[in-house]
DSSP file (Angstrom, degrees, kcal/mol; ACC not computed):
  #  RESIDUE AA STRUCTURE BP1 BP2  ACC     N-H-->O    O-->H-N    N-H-->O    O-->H-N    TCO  KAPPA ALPHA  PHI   PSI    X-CA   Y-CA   Z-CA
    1    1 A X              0   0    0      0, 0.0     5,-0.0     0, 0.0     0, 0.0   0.000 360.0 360.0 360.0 124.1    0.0    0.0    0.0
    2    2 A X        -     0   0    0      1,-0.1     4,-0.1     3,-0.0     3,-0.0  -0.290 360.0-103.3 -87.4-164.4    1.9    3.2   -0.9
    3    3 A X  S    S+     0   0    0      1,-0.2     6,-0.4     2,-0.2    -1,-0.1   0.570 113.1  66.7 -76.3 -23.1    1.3    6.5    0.8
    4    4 A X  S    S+     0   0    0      1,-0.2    -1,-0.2     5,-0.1    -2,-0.0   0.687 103.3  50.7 -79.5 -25.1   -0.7    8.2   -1.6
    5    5 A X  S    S+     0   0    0      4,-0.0    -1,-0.2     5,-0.0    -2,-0.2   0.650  85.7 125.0-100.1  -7.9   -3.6    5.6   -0.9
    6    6 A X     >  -     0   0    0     -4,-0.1     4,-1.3     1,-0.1     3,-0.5  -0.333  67.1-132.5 -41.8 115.3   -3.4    6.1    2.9
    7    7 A X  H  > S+     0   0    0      1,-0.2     4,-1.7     2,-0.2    -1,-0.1   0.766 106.6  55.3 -48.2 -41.1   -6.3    7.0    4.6
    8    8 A X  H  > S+     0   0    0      1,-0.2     4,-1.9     2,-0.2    -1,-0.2   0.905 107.1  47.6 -32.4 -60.9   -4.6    9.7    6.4
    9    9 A X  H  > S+     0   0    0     -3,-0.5     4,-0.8    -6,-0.4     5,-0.2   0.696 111.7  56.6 -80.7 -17.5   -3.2   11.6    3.0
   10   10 A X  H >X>S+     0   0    0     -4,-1.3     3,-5.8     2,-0.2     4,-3.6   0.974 114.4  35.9 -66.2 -65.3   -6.9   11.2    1.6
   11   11 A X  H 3<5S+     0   0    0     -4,-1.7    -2,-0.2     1,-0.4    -1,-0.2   0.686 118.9  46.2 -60.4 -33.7   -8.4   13.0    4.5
   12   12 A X  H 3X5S+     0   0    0     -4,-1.9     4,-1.7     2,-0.2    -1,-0.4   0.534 107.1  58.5 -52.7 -26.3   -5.7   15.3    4.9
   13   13 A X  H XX5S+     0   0    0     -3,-5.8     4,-1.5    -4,-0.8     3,-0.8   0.912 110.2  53.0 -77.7 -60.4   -5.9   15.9    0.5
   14   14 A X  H 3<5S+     0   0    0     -4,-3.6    -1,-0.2     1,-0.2    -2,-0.2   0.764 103.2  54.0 -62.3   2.8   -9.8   17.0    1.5
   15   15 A X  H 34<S+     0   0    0     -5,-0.7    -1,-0.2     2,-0.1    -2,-0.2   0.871 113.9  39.4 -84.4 -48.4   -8.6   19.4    4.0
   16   16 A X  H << S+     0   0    0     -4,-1.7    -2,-0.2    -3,-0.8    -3,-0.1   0.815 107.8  60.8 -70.0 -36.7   -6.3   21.2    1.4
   17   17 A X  S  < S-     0   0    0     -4,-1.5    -3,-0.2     2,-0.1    -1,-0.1   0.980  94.5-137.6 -51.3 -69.8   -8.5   21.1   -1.4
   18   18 A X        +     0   0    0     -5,-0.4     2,-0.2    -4,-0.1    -3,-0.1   0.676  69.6 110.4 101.3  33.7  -11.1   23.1    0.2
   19   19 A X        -     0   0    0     -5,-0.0    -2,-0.1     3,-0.0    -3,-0.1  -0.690  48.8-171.8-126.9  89.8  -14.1   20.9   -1.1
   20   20 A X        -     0   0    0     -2,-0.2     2,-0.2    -5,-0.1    -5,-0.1  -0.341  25.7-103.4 -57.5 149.9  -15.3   19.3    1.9
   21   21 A X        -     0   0    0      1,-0.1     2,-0.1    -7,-0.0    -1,-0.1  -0.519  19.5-115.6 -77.8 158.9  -18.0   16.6    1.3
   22   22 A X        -     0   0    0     -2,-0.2     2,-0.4     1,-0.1    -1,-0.1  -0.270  40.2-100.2-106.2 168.0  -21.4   16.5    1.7
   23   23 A X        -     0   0    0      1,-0.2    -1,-0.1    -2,-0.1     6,-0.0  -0.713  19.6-141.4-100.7 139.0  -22.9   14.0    4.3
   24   24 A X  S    S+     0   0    0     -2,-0.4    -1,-0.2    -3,-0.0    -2,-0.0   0.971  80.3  80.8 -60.4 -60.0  -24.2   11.0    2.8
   25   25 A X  S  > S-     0   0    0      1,-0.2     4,-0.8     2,-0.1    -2,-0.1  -0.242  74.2-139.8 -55.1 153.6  -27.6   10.7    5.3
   26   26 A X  H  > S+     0   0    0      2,-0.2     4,-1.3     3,-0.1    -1,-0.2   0.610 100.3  65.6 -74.0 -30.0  -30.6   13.2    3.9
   27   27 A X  H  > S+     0   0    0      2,-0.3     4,-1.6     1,-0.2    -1,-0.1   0.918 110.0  31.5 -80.8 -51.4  -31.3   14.0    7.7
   28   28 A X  H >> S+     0   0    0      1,-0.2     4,-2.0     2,-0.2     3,-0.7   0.984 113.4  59.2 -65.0 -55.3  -27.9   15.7    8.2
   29   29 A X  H 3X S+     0   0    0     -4,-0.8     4,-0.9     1,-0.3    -2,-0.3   0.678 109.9  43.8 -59.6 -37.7  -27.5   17.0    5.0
   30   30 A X  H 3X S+     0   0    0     -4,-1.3     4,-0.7     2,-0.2    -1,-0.3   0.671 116.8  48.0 -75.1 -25.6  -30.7   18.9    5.5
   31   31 A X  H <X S+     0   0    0     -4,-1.6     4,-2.1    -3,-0.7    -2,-0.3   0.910 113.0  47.4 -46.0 -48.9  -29.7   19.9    9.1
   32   32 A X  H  X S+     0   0    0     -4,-2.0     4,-1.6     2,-0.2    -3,-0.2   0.771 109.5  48.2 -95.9 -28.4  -26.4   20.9    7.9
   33   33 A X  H  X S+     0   0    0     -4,-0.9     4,-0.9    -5,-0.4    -1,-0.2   0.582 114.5  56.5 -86.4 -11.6  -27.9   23.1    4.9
   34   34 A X  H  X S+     0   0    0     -4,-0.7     4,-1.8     2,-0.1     5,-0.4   0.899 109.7  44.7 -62.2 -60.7  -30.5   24.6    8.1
   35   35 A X  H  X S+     0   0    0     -4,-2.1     4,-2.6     2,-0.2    -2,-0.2   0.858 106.8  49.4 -39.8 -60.8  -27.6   25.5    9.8
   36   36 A X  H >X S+     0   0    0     -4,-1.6     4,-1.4     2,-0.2     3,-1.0   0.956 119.0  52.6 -46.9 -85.8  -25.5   27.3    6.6
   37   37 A X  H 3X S+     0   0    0     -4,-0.9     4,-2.0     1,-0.3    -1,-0.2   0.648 113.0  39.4 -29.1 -41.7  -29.5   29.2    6.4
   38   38 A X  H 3X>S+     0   0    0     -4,-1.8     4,-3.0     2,-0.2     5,-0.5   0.829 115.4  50.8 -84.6 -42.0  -29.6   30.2   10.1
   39   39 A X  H <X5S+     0   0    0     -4,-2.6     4,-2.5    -3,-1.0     3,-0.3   0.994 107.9  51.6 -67.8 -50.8  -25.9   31.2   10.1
   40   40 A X  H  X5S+     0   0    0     -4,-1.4     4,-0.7     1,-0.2    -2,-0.2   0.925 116.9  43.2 -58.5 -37.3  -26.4   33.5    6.8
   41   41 A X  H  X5S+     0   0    0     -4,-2.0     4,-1.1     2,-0.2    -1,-0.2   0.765 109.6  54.6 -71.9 -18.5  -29.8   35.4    8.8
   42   42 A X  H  X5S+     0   0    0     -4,-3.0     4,-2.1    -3,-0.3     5,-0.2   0.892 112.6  43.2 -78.1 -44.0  -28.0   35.7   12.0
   43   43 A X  H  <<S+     0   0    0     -4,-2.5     4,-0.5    -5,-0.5    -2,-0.2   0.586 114.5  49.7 -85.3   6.5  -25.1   37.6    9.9
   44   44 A X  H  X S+     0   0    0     -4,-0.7     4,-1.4    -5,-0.3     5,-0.4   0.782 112.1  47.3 -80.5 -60.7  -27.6   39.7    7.9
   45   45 A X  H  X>S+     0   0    0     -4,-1.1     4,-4.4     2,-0.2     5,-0.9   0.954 112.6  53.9 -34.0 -58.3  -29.5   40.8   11.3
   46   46 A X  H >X5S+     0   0    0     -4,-2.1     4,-4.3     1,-0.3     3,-2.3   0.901 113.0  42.0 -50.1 -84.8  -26.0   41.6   12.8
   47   47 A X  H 345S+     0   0    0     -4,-0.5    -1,-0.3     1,-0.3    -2,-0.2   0.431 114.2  45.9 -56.2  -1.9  -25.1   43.7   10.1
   48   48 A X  H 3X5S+     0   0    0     -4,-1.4     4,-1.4    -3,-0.3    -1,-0.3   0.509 109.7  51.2-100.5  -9.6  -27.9   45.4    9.7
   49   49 A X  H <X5S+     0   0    0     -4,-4.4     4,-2.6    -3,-2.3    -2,-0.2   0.806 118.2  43.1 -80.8 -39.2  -28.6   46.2   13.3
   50   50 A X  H  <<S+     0   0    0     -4,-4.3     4,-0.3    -5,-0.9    -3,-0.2   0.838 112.6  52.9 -85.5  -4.9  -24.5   47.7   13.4
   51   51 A X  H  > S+     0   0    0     -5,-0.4     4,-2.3     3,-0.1     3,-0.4   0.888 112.6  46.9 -83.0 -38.1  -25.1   49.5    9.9
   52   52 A X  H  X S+     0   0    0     -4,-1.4     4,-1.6     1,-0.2     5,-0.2   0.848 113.1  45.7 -79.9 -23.3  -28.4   51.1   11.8
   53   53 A X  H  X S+     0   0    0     -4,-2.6     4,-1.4     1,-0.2    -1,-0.2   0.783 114.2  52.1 -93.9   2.3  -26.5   52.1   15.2
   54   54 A X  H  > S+     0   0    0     -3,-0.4     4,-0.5    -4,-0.3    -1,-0.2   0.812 113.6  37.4 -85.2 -21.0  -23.8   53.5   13.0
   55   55 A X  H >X S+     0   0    0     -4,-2.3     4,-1.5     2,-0.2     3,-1.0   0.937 118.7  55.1 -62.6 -41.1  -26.2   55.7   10.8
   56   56 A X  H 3X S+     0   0    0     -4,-1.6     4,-1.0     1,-0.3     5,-0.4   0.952 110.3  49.8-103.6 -89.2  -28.2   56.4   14.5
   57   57 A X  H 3< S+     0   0    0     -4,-1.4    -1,-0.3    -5,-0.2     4,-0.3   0.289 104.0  53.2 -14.0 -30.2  -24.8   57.5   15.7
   58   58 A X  H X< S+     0   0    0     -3,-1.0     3,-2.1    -4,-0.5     4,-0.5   0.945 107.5  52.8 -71.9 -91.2  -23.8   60.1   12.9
   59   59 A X  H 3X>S+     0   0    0     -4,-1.5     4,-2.3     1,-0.3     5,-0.8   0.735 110.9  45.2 -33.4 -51.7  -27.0   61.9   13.3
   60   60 A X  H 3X5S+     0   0    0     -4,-1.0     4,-1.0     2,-0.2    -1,-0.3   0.957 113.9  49.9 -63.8 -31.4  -26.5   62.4   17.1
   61   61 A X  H <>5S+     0   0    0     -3,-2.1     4,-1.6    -5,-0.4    -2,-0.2   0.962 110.1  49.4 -33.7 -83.1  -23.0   63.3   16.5
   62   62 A X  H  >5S+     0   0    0     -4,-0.5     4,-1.8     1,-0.2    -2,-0.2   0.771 113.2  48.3 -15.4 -83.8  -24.3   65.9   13.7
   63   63 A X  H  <5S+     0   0    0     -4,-2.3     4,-0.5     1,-0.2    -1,-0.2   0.904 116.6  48.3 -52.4 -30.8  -27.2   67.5   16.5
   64   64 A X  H ><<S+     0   0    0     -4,-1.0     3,-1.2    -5,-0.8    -1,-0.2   0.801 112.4  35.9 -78.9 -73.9  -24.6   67.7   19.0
   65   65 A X  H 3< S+     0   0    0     -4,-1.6     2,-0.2    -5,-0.2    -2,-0.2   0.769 129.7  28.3 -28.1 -58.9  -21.8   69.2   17.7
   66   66 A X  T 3<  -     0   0    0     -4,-1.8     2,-1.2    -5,-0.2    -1,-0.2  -0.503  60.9-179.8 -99.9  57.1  -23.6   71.7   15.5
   67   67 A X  S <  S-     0   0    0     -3,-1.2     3,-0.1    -4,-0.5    -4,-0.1   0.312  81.3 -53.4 -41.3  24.3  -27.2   72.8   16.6
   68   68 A X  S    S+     0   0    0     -2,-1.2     2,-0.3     1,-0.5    -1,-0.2   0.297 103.5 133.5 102.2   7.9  -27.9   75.0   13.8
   69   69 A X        -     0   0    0      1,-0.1    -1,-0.5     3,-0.0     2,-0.5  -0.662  56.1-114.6 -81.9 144.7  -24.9   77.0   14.2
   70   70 A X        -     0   0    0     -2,-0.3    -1,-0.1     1,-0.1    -3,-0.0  -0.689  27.4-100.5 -93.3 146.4  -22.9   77.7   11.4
   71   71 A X        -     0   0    0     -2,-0.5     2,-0.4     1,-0.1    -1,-0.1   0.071  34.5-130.1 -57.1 157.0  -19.4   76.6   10.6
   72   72 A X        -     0   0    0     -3,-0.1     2,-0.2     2,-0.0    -1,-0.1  -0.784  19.3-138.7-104.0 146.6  -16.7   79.2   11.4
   73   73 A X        -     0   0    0     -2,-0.4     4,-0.1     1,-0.0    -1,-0.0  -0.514  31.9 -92.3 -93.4 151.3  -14.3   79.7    8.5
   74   74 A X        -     0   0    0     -2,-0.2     3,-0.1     2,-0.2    -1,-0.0   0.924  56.2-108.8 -37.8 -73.2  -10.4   80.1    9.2
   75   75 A X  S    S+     0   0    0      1,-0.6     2,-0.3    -3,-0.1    -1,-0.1   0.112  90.6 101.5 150.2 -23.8  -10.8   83.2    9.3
   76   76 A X        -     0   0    0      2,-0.0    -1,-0.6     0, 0.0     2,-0.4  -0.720  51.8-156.9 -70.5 126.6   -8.9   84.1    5.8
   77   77 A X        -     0   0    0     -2,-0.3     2,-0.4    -3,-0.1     0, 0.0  -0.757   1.9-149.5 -89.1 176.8  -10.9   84.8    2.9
   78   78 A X        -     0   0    0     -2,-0.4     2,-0.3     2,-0.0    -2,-0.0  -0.992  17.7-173.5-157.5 117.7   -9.7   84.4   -0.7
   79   79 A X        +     0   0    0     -2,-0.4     2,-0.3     2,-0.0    -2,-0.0  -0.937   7.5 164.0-143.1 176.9  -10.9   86.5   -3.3
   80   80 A X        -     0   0    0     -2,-0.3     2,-0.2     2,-0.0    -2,-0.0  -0.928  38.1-106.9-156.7 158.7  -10.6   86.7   -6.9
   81   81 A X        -     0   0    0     -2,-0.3     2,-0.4     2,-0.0    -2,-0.0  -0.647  35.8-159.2-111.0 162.9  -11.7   87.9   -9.8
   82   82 A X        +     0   0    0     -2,-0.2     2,-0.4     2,-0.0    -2,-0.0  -0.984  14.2 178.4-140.6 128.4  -13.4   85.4  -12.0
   83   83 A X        -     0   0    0     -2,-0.4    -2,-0.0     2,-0.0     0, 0.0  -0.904  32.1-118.7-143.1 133.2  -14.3   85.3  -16.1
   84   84 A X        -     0   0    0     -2,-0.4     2,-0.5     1,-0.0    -2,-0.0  -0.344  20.0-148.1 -48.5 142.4  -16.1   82.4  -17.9
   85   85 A X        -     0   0    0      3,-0.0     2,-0.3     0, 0.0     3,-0.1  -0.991   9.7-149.4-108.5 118.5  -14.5   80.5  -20.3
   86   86 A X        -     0   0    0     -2,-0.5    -2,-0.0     1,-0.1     0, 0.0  -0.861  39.2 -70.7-120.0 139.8  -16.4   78.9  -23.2
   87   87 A X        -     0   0    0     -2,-0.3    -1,-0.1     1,-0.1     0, 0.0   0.262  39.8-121.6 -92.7 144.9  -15.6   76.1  -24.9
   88   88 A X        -     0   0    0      1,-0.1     2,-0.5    -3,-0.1    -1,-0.1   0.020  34.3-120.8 -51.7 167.9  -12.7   75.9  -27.1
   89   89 A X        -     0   0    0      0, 0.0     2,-0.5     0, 0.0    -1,-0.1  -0.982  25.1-118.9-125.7 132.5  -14.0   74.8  -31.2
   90   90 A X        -     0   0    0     -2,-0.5     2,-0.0     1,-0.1    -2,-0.0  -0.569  26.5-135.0 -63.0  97.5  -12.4   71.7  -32.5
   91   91 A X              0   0    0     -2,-0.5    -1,-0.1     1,-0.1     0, 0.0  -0.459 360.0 360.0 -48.1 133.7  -10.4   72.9  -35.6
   92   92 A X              0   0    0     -2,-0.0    -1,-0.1    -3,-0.0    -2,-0.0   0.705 360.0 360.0-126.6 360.0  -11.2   70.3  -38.4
């Protein structure tokens, strides 16, 4: 029996490959495809419950920091004179 036919190196080849096998019984195999179901809605829920207390968190930031006041500027303005420009014609 060489090595390559070794129960070990099999079970060890399906570790490395990264295509576990499916369970033969229907009973598991529909448990285990319940599970995969429950685990993908528990990590929708999650993330939509921490995407809502991050939104819920920006807006109280916002009202605190600024109550209707307006932002203060450096203190510098920059001014300039200003002339439209219109758009160049394509010689052809």
């Amino acid at each position: 029996m060489s090595f390559f036919q070794h129960s070990a190196f099999l079970r060890l080849r399906t570790l490395v490959s990264g295509t576990p096998r499916r369970p033969r019984h229907p009973l598991l195999r529909v448990a285990l495809g319940l599970v995969g179901v429950a685990l993908l809605l528990a990590l929708l829920a999650v993330g939509l419950v921490v995407g809502l207390a991050m939104l819920l968190a920006g807006m109280l930031w916002r009202l605190r920091t600024r109550p209707g006041k307006p932002v203060r500027g450096r203190g510098r303005t920059l001014e300039g004179d200003y002339r439209v420009v219109g758009k160049p014609s394509l010689a052809r």
